[in-house]
Backbone bond lengths (Angstrom), bond angles and torsions (degrees), N, CA, C in turn:
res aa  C-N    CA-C-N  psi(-1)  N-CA   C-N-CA  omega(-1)  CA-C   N-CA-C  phi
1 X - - - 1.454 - - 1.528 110.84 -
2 X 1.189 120.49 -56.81 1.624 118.44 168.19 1.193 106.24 -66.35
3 X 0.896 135.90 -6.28 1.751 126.04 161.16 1.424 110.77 -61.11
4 X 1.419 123.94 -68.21 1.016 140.13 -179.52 1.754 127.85 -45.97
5 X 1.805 94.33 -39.13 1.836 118.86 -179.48 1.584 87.07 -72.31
6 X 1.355 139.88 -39.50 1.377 136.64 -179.97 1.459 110.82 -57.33
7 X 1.731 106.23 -66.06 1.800 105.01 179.96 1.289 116.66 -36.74
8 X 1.425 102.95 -49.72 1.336 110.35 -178.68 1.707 119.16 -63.18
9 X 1.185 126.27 -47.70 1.401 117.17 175.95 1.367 97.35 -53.27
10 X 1.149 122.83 -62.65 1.610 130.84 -159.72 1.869 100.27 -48.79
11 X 1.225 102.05 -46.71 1.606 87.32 -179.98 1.111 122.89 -88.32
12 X 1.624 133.85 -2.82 1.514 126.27 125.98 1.132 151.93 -89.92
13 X 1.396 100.95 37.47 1.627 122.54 173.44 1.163 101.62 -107.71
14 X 1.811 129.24 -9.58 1.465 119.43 158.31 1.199 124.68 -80.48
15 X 1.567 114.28 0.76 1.267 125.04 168.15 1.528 111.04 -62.48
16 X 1.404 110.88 -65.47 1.296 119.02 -174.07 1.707 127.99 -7.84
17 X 1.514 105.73 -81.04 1.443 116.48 151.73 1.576 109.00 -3.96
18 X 1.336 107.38 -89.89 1.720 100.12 166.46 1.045 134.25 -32.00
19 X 1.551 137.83 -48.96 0.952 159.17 171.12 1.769 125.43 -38.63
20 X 1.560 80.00 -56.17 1.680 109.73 155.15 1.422 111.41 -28.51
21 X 1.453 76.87 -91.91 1.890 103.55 -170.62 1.321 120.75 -33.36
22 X 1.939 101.77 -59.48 1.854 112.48 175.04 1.505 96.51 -39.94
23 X 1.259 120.83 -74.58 1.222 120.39 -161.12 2.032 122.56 -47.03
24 X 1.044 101.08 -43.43 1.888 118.37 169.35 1.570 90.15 -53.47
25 X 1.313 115.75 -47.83 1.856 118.27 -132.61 1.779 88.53 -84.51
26 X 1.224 114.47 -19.15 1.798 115.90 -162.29 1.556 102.40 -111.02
27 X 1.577 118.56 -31.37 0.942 98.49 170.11 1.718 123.08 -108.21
28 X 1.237 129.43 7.60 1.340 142.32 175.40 1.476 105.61 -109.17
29 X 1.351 104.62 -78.59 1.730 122.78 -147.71 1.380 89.59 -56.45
30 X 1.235 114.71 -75.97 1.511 126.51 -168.30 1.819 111.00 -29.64
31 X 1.372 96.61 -78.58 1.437 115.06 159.04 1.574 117.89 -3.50
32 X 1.179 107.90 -74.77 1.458 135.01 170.51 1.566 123.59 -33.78
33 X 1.503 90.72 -65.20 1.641 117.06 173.70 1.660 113.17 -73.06
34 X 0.944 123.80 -32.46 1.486 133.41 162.34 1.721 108.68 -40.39
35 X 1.239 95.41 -74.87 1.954 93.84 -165.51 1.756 89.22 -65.37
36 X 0.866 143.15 0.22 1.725 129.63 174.35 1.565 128.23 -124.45
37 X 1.389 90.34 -3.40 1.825 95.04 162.42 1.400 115.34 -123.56
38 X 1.295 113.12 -164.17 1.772 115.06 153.84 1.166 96.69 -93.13
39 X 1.977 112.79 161.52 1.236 106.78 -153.13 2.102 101.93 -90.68
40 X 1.539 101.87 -24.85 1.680 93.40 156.12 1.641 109.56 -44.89
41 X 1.167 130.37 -52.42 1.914 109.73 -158.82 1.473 79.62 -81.09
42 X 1.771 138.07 -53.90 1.203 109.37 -164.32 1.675 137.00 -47.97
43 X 1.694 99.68 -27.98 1.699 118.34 172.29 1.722 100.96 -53.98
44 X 1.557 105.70 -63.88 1.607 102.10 -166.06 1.405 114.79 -76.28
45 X 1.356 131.15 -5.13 2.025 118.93 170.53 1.608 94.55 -87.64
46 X 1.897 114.30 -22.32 1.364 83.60 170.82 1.339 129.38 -87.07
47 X 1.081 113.25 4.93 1.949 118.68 -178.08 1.506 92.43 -81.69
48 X 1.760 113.59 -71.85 1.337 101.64 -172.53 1.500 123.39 -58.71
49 X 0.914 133.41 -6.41 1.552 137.15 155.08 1.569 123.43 -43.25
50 X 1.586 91.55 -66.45 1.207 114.85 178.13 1.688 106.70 -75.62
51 X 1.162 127.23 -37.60 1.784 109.88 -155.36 1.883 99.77 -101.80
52 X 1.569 111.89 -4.98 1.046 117.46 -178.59 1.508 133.73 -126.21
53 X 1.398 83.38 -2.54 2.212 102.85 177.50 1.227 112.34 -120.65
54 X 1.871 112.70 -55.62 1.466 106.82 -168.10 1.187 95.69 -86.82
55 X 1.407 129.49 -60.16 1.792 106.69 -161.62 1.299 115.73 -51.16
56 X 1.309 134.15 -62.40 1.346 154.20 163.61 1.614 84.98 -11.69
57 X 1.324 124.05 -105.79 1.306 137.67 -166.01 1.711 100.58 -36.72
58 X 1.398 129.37 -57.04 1.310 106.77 173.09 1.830 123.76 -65.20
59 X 0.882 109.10 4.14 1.481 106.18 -168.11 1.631 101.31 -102.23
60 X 1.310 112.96 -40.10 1.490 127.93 163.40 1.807 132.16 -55.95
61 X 1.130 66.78 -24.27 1.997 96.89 -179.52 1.686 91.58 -82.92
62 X 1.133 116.61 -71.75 1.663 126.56 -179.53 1.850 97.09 -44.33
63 X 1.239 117.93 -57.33 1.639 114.90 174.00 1.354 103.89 -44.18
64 X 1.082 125.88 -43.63 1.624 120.94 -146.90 1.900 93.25 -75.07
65 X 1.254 111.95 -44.37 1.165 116.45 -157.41 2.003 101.25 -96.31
66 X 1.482 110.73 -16.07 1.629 95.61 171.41 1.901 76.48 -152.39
67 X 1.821 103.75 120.40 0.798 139.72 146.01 1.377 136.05 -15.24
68 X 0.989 145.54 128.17 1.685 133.67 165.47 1.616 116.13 -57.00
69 X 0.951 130.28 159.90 1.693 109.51 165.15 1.354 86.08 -145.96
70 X 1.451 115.22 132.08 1.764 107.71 143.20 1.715 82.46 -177.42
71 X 1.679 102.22 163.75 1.202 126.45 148.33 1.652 130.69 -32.79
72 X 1.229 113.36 105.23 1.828 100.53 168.58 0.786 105.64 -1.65
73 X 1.334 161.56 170.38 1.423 157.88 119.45 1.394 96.62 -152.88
74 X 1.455 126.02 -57.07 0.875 124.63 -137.10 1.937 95.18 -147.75
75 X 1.514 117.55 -172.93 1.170 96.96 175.26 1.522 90.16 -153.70
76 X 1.492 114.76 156.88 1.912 120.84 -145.64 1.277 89.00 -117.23
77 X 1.649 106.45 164.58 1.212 122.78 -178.44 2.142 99.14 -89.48
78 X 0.914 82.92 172.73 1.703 95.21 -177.66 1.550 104.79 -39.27
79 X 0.856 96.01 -78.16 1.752 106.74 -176.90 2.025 106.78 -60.36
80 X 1.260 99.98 23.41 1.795 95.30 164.43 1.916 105.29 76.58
81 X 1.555 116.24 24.16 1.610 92.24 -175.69 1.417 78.98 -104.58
82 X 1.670 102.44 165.07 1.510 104.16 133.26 1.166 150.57 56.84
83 X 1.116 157.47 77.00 1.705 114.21 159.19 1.279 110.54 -152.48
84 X 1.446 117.04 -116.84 1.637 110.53 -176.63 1.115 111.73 -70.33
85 X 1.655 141.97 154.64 1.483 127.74 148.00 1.516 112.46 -88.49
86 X 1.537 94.51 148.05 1.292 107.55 170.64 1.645 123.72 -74.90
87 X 1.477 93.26 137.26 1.310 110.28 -174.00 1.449 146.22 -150.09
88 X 1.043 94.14 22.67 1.783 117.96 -162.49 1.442 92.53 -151.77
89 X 1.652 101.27 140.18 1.961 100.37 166.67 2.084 94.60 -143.95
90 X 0.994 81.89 126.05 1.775 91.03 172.60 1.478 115.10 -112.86
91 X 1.442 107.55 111.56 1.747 92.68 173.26 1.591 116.94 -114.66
92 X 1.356 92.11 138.39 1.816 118.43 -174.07 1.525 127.67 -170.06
93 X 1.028 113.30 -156.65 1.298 118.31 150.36 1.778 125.87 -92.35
94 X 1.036 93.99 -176.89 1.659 109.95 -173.14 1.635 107.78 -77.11
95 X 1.219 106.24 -15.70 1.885 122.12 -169.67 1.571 99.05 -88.13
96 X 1.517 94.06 -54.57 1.423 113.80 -166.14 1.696 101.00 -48.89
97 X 1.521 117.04 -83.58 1.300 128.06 155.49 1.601 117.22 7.84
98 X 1.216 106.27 -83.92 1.686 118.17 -179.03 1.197 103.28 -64.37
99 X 1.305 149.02 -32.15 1.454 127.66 173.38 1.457 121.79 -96.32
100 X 1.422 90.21 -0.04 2.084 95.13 158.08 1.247 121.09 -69.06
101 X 1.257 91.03 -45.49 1.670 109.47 -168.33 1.169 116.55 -66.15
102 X 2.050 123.70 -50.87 0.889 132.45 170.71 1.640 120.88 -51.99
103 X 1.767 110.72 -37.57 1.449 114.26 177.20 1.039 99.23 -70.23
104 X 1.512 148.90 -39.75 1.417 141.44 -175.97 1.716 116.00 -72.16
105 X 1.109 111.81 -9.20 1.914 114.13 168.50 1.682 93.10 126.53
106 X 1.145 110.40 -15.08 1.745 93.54 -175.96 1.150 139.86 -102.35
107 X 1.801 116.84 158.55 1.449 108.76 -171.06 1.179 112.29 -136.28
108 X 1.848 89.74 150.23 1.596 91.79 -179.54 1.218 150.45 -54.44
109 X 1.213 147.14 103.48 1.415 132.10 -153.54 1.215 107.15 -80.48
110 X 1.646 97.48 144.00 1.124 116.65 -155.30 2.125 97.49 -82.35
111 X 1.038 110.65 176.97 1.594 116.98 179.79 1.774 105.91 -65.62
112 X 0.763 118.75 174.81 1.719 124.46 143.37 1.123 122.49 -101.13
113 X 1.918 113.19 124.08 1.409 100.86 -158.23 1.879 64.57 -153.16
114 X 1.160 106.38 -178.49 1.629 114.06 178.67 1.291 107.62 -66.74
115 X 1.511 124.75 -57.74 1.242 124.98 168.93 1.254 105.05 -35.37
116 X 1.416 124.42 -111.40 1.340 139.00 -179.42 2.064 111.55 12.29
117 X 1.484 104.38 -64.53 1.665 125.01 177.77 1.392 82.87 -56.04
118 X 1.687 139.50 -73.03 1.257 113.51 -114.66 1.959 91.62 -82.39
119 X 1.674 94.35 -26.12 1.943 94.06 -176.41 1.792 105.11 -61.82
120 X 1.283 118.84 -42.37 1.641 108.02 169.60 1.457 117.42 -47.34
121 X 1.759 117.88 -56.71 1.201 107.93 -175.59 1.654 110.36 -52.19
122 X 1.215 112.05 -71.33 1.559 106.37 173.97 1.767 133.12 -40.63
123 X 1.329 96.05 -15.83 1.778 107.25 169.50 1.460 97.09 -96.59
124 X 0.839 156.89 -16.50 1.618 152.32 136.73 1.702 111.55 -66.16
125 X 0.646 159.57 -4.51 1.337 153.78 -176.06 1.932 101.80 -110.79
126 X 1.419 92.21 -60.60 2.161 86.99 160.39 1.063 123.68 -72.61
127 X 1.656 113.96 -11.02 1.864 108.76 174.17 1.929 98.28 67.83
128 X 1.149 113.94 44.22 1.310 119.07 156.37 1.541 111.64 -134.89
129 X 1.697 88.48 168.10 1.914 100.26 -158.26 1.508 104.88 -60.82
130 X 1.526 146.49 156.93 1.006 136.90 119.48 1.561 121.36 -129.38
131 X 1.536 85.09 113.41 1.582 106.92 -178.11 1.610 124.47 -62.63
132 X 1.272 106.36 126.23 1.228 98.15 171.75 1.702 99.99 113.48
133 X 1.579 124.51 10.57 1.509 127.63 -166.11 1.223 110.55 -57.41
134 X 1.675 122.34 123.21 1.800 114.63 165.92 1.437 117.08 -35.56
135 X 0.727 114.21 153.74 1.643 152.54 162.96 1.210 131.77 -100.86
136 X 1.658 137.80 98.07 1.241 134.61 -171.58 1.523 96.91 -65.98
137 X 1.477 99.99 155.80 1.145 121.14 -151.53 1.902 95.65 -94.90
138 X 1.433 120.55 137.80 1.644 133.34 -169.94 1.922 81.67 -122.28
139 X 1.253 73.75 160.51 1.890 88.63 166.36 1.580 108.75 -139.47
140 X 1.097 90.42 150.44 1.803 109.68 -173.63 1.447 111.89 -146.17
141 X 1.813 126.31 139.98 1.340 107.08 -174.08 1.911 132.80 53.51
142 X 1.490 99.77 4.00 1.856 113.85 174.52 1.452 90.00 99.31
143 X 1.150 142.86 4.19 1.563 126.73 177.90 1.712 114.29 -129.03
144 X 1.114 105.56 163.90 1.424 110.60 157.79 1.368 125.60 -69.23
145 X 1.578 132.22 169.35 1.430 107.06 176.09 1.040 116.56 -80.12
146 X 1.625 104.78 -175.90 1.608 103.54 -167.89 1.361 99.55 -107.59
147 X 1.402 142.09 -34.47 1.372 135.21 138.66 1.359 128.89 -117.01
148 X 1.409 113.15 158.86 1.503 114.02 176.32 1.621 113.35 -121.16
149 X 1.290 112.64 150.11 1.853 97.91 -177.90 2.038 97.69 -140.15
150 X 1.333 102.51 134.30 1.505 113.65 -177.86 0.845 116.23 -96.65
151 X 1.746 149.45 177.52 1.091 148.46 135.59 1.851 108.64 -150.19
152 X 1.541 101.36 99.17 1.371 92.83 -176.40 1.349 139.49 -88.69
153 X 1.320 143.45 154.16 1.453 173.89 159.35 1.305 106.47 -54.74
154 X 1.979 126.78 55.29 1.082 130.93 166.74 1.322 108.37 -49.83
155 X 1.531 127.20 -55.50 1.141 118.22 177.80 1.546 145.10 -44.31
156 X 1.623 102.16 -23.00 1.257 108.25 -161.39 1.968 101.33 -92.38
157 X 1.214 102.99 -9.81 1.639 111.16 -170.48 1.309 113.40 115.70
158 X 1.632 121.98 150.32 1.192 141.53 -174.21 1.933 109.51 -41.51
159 X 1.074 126.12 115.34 1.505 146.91 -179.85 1.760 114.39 76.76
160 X 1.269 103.99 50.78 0.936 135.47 163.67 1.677 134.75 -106.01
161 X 1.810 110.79 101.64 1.990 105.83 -168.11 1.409 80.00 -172.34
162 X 1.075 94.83 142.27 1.389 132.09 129.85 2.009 128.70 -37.10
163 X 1.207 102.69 111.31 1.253 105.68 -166.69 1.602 121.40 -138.33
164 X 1.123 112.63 153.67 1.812 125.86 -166.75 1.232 96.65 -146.90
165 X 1.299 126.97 137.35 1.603 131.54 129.69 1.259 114.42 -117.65
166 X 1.339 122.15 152.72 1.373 142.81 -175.22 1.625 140.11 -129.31
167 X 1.615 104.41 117.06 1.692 92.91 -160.72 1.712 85.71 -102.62
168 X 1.590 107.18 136.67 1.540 97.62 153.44 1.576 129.13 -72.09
169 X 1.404 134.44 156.62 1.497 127.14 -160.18 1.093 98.82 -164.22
170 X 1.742 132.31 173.76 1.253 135.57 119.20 1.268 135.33 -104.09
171 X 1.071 122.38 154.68 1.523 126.82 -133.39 1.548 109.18 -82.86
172 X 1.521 102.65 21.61 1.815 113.52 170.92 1.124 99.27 -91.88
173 X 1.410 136.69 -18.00 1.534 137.80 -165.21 1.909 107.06 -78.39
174 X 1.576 84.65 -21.64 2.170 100.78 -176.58 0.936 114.98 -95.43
175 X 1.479 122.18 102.60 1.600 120.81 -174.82 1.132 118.23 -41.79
176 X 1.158 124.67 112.15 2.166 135.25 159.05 1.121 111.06 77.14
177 X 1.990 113.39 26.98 1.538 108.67 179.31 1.596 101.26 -88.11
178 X 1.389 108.71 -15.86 1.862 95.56 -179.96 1.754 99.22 -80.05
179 X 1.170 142.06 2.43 1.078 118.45 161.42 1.462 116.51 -84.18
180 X 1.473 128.29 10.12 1.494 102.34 -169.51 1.792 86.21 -114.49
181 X 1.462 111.27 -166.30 1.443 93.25 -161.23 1.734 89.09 -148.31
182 X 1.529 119.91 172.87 1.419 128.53 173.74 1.530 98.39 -133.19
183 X 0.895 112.52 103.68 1.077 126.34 151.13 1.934 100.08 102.03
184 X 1.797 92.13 -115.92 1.664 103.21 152.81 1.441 113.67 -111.79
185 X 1.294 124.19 17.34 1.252 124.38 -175.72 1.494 106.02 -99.64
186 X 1.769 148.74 147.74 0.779 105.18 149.58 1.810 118.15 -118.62
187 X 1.184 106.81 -168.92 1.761 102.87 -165.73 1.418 144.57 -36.54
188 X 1.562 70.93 -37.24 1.925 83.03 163.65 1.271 130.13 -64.67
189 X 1.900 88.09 -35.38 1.892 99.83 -167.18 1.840 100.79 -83.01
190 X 1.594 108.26 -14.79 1.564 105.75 167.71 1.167 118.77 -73.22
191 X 1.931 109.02 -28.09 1.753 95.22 -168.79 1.664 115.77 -85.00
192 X 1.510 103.53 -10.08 1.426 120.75 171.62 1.667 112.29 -47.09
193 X 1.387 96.54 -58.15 0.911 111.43 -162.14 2.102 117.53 -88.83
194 X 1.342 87.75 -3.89 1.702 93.01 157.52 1.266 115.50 -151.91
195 X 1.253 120.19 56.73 1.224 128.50 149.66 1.367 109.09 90.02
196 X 0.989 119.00 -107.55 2.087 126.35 -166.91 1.216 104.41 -149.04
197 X 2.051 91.74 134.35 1.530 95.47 -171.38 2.267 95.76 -81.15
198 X 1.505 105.19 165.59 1.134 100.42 167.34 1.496 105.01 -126.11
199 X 1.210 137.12 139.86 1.343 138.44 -134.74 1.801 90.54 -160.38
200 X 1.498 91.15 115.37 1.706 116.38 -155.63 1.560 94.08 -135.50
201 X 1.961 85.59 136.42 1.563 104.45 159.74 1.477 105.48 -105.18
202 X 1.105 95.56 103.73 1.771 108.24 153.71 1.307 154.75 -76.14
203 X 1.494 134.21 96.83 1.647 111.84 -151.33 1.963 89.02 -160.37
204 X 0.916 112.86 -165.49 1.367 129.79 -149.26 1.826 114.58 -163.26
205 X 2.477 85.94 111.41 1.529 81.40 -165.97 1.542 86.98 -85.98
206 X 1.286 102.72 -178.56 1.483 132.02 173.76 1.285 113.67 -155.20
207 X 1.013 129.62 33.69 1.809 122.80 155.68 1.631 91.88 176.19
208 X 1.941 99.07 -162.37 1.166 103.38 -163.80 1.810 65.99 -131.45
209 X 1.371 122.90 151.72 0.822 132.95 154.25 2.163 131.46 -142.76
210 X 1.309 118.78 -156.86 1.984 98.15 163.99 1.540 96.09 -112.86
211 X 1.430 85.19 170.40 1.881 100.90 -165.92 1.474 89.44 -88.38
212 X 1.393 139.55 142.44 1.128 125.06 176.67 1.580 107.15 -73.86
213 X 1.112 128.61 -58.90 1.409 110.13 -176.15 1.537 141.20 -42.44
214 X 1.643 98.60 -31.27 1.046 104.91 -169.48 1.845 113.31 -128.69
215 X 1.214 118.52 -5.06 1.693 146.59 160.82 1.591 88.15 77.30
216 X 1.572 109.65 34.52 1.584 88.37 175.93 2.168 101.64 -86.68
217 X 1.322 93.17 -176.22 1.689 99.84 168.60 0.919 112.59 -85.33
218 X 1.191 118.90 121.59 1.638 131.46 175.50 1.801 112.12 -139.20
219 X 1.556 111.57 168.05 1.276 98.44 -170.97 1.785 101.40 -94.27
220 X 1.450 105.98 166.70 1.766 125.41 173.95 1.301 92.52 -81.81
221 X 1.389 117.52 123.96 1.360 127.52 154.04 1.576 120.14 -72.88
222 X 1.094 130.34 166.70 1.545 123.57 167.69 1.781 112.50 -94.51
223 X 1.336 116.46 141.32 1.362 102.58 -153.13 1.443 112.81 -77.24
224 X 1.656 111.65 -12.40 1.041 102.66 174.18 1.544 113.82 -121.46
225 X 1.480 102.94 129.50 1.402 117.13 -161.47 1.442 122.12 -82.94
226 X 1.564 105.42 -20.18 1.688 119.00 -170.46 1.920 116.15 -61.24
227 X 1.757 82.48 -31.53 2.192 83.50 -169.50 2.087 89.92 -70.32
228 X 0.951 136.29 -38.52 1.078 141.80 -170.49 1.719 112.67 -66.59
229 X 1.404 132.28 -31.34 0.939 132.70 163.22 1.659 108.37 -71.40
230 X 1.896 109.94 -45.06 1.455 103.65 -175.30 1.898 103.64 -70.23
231 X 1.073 116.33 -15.70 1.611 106.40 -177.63 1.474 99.98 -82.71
232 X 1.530 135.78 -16.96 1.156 117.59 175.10 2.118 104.63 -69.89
233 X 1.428 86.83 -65.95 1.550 89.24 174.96 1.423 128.24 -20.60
234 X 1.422 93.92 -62.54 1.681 105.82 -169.34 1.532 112.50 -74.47
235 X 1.567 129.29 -6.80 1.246 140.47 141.75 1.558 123.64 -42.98
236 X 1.243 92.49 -52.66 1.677 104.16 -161.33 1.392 100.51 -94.67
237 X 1.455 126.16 -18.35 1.524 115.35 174.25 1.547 113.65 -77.45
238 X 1.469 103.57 -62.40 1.453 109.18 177.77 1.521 127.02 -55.95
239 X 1.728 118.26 -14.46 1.109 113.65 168.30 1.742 103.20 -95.44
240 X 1.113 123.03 3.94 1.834 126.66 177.09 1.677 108.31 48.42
241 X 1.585 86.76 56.36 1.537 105.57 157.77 1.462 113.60 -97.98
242 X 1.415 102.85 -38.86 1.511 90.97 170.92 1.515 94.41 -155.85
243 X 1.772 107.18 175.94 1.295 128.55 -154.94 1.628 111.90 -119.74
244 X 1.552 112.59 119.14 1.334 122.79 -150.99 2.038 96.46 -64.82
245 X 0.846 114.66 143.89 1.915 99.11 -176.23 1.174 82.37 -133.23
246 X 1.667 162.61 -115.03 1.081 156.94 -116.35 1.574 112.56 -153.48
247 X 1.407 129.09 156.39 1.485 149.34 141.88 1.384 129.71 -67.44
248 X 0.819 145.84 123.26 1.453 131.30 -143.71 1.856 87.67 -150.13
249 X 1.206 94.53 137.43 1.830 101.91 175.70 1.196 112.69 -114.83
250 X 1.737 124.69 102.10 1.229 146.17 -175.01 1.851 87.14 -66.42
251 X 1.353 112.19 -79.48 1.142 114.28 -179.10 1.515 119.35 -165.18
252 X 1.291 102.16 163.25 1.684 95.65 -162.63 1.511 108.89 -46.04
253 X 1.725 104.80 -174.75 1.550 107.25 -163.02 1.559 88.81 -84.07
254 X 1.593 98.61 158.19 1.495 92.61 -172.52 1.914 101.78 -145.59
255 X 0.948 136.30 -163.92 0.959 145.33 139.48 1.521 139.86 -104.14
256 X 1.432 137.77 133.12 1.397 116.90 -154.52 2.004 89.83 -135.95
257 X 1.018 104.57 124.07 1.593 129.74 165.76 1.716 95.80 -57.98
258 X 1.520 103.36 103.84 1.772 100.38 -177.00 1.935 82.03 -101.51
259 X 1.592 79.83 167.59 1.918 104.12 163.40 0.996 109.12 -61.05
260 X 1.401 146.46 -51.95 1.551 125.94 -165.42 1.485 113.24 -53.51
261 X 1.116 140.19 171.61 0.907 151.01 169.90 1.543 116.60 -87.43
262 X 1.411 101.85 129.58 1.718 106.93 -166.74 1.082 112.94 68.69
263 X 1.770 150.12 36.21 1.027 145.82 -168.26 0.989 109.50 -120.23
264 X 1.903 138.49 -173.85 1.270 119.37 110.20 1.737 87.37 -160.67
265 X 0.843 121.24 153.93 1.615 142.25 158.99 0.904 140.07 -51.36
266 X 2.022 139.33 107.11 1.437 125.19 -163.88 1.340 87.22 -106.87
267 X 1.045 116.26 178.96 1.873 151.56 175.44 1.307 119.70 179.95
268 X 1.148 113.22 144.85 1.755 128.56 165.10 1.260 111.15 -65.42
269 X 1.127 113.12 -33.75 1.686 124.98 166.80 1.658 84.94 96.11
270 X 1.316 150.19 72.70 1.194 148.41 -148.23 1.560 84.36 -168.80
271 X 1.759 130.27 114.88 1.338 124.12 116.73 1.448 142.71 -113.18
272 X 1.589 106.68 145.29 1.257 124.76 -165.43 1.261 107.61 -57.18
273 X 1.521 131.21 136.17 1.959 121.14 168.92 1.535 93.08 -114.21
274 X 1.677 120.23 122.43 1.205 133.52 167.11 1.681 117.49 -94.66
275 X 1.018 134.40 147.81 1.401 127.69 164.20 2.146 97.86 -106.27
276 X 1.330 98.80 138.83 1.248 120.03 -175.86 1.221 118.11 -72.91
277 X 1.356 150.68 148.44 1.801 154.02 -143.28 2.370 73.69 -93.42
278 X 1.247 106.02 140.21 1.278 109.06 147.78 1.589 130.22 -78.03
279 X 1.687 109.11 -5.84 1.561 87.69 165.77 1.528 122.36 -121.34
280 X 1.357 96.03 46.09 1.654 106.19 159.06 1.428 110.54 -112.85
């Protein structure tokens, strides 16, 4: 029971931050911006103020000074929450990778840069494809990934794809994967011998929704993340891009408290290790 009265404080003490801000933002900021704009632009410099400077910056500040802690499992948003779990591992090279992906329908997403945002907004506003959409940036191992690859769900409605990001690693960074083995080889002596595993959260947005911590726009994930790792797999086997090698149990199936608001994330806690086609 005090286990639980804890989760619970703990997961509304990330409220706070917000709490903050509304309160600064209604009785200062707003205020302020009122006698010097119209009160439409004064509403929106005060959201982005608030949902994109101060919380952010206070929530990062709180990171700086108490840490994230957990197991690989999964990989956090900037400010240490949350986010996708990992679930996919591809080992190769960096060549190999990008021309799997590309032979399998997917593309690299491009950075976020002004360009990049302003061609999405306008490919959402005509309701046509644009391939290749940024990707907010997750961290794994202290970094962001090192690539991401899309493939979107025009059909299903606007912020709708299929999605991967990918950190390169070696496979000491994955809790207790050098104890399990392929064949007579074991993992280490495989990743030696083909290069670097890449170790991907895989999952599938479906809307645009707010981040709870911070009410910025972010996308709805689908809650369950597993058919999205098996649709990468079952892509890349049946077209003999790459070769299914093992299941690996990060940790039992669990449930994960995502950023969107009203969300949260299932998994078996199960990732797949593929070896990559050698002639990509």
């Amino acid at each position: 029971m005090v286990r639980y009265v804890w989760l619970a404080l703990k997961r509304f003490a990330v409220l706070i931050p917000g709490v903050i801000v509304a309160y600064v933002s209604l009785r200062s900021i707003f205020p302020f911006l009122q006698h010097r704009l119209p009160v439409a632009a004064a509403v929106f410099v005060t959201y982005v103020l608030g949902a994109y400077v101060l919380i952010p910056a206070l929530l990062r500040g709180w990171r700086l000074l108490v840490p994230a802690k957990h197991l690989p499992l999964y990989c956090v948003t900037p400010d240490g929450f949350a986010s996708d779990p990992l679930n996919i591992g591809l080992i190769g090279s960096r060549s190999q990778l990008i021309g799997t992906m590309k032979a399998a329908g997917w593309y690299v997403a491009k950075p976020v840069t002004p360009v990049s945002v302003a061609a999405t907004i306008i490919a959402i506003v005509l309701k046509r494809p644009y391939h290749g959409t940024p990707m907010s940036a997750l961290y794994l191992f202290g970094r962001k990934q090192d690539i991401g690859f899309e493939k979107q769900l025009v059909e299903h409605g606007r912020g709708h794809r299929h999605h991967v990001r990918f950190w390169a690693t070696t496979l000491d960074d994955i809790q207790n994967i050098g104890q399990q083995r392929i064949g007579s080889r074991s993992y280490q002596e495989q990743l030696i011998a083909d290069k670097l595993l890449w170790v991907g959260a895989a999952s599938r947005d479906v809307g645009i929704t707010l981040a709870l911590q911070t009410m910025q726009l972010t996308h709805a994930v689908a809650s369950d993340t597993d058919p999205e790792r098996d649709f990468i797999v079952r892509q890349l086997t049946r077209a003999k891009l790459a070769r299914r090698l093992t299941d690996i149990r990060l940790y039992r199936s669990y449930r994960l408290p995502n950023r969107a608001w009203s969300r949260a994330l299932r998994t078996d806690g199960m990732m797949t290790i593929l070896r990559l086609s050698s002639k990509h």
